[in-house]
N, C-alpha and C positions, 0 to 999 in steps of 0.2 A: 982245086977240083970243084967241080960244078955239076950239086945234085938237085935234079928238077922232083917237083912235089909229086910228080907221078911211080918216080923210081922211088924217093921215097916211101909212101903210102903202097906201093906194090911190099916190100920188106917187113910191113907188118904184120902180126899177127892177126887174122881174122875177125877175132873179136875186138880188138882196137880198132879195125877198118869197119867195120858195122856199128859199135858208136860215134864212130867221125860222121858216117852219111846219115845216121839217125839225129845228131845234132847240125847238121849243115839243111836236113829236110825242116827241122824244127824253126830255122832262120828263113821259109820261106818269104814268110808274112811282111816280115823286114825289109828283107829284100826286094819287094815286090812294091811297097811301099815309097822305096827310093827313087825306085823305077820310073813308078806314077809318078812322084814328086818332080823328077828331073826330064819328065815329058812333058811334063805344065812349065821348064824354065824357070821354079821354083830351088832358092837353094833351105839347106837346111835353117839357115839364118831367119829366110822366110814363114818358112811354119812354124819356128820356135814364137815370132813376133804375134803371127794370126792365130794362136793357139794357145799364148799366154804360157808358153815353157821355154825353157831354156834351149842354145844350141844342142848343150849339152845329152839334153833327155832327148831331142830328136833322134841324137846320135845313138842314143843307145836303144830305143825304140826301133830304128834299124837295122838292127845288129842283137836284139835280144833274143833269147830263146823263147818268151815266153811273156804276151803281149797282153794288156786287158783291152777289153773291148771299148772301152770310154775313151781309151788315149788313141787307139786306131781311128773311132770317130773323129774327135778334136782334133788330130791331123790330117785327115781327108776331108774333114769339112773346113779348116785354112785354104786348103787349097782349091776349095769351090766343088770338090768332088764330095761324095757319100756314101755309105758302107750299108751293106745285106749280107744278113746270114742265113745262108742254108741247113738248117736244122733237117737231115736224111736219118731215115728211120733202115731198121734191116728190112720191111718189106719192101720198099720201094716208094714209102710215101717221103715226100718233105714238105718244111713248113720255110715258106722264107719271112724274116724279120727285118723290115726298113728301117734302118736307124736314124731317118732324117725328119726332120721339123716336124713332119705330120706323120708320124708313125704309124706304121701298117703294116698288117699279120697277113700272107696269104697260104689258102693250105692248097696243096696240087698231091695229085696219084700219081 
């Protein structure tokens, strides 16, 4: 008998199904990451080499919950690309942060 992940996950209890989509939200980053990796023709083999890490931590950098921001640099910049962060306030201001060679703050309303 053959049960799809959907019919499973319908059979849960609520609060088990709301920490699946709350840790499946948490692996965006990852996953997003892969993404971009595998739109450059880049395999993971590749960024462990330009990045100075293992397959291994590639691997789990993809797939982790919970990423620091040095190692999302190091591997966006293996692959020629580069990372900003949007720092959003509750008013409405944010501040973005360039993480590349020549680092720069800019603030916007």
């Amino acid at each position: 008998m053959r049960n799809d992940w959907k019919t499973l996950r319908a059979e849960l209890p609520e609060d088990v199904r709301s920490r699946l989509d709350e840790k499946r939200g948490a692996r965006r980053l990852g996953k997003a990451l892969a993404e971009v990796r595998k739109a450059m023709n880049a395999t993971q083999q590749d960024v462990a080499t330009r990045a100075a890490m293992t397959q291994n931590t590639v691997s789990k950098i993809e797939n982790a919950d919970d990423v620091l921001v040095s190692s999302v640099i190091r591997y966006m910049h293996s692959i020629g690309g580069g990372v900003e962060l949007v720092l959003k306030t509750p008013d409405g201001k944010a501040t973005r942060v360039d993480f590349d060679p020549e680092i720069s703050i800019k603030h916007s309303a």
